[in-house]
N, C-alpha and C positions, 0 to 999 in steps of 0.2 A: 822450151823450158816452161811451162810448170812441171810439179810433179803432183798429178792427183791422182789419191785414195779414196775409195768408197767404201762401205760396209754400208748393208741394208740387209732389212730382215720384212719379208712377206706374212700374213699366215696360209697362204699358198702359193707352190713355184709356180714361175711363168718363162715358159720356155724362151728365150732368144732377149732375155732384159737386160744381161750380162753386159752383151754389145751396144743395148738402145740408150742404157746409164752412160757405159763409156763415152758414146759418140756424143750424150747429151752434156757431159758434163766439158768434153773438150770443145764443142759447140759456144756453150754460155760462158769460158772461160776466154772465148776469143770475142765473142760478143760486149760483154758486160768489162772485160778487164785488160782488152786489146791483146793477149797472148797468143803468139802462133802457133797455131795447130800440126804443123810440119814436126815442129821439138817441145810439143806435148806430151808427153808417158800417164797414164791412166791404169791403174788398177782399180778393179771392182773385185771383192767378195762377198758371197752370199752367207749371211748366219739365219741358224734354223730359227724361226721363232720362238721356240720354246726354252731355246737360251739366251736371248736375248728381253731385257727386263726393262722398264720403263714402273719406276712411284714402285720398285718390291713385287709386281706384278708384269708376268711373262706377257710380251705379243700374242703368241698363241690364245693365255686366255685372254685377252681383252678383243682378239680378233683383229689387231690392227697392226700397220704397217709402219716401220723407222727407216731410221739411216742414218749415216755419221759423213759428210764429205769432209775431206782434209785438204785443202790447195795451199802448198810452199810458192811468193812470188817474190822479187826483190823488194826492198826496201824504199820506198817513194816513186813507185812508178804508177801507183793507183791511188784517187783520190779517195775518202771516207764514201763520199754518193756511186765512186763505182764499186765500190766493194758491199755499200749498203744493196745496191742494185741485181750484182751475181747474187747475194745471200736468199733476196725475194725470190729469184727468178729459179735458184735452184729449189728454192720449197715447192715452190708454184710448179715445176718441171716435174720433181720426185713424186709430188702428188699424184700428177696423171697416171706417171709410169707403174706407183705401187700402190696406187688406192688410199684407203684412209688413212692416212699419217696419224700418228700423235705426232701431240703439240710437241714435245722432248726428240722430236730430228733435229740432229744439229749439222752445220757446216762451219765451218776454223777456216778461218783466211790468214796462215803467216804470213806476217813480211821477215822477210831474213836479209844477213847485212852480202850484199853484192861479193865481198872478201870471202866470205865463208858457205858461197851456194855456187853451183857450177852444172854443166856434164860436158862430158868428153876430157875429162881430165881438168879444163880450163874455169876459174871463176868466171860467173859474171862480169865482174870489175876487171880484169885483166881482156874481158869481151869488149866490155866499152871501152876501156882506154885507148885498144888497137883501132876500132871503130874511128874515134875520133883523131887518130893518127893517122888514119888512112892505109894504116901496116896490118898482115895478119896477125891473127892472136896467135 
């Protein structure tokens, strides 16, 4: 369980980044925010430069590379310094990966309420409760 989304835009492809985002991004989400990697889901896609715009001005012209990360996690299970921490680390990561960033990459860290986030059918909160019963969920 998270569920992360990517969108980034190059002003040129780079063959096999698809996979090095994904694994980077479930990487620093188990690093920086304790999330296991086993019930991780990760999408990445790629937008052309030239549609994508930063200040009214395309990537393409400006020559330089974005992203958008989105990560859904529960609701108080990460401190303000670990979430401050994945945010650095994922610029600092994207960087390598896509070259010159603008300044205007963003990464969104939900916290959502444990009742209302799930997979497998099951909430969170109906995960922990069973947890702490020691019964399956």
């Amino acid at each position: 369980m998270p569920i992360i989304q990517v969108k980034y835009s190059t002003p040129s492809q780079t063959s096999g980044l698809v996979k090095e985002i994904a694994a980077a991004a479930s990487r620093l989400s188990a690093q920086h925010l304790r999330k296991n990697p086993e019930v991780t889901a990760v999408t990445v896609e790629a937008v052309n430069a030239e549609n994508w715009f930063a200040g009214g001005v395309s990537l393409a012209e400006q020559r330089k590379a974005s992203f958008f990360l989105d990560i859904k996690i529960v609701d108080g299970t990460n401190t303000k310094d670990e979430k401050a921490a994945f945010i650095a680390a994922v610029f600092a990561t994207m960087g390598d990966l896509l070259g010159d960033l603008h300044h205007e990459s963003y990464v969104y860290v939900h916290d959502v309420s444990a009742t209302a986030y799930g997979f497998g059918g099951l909430t969170q909160e109906r995960r922990y409760i069973a947890g702490k019963l020691g019964v399956a969920a």
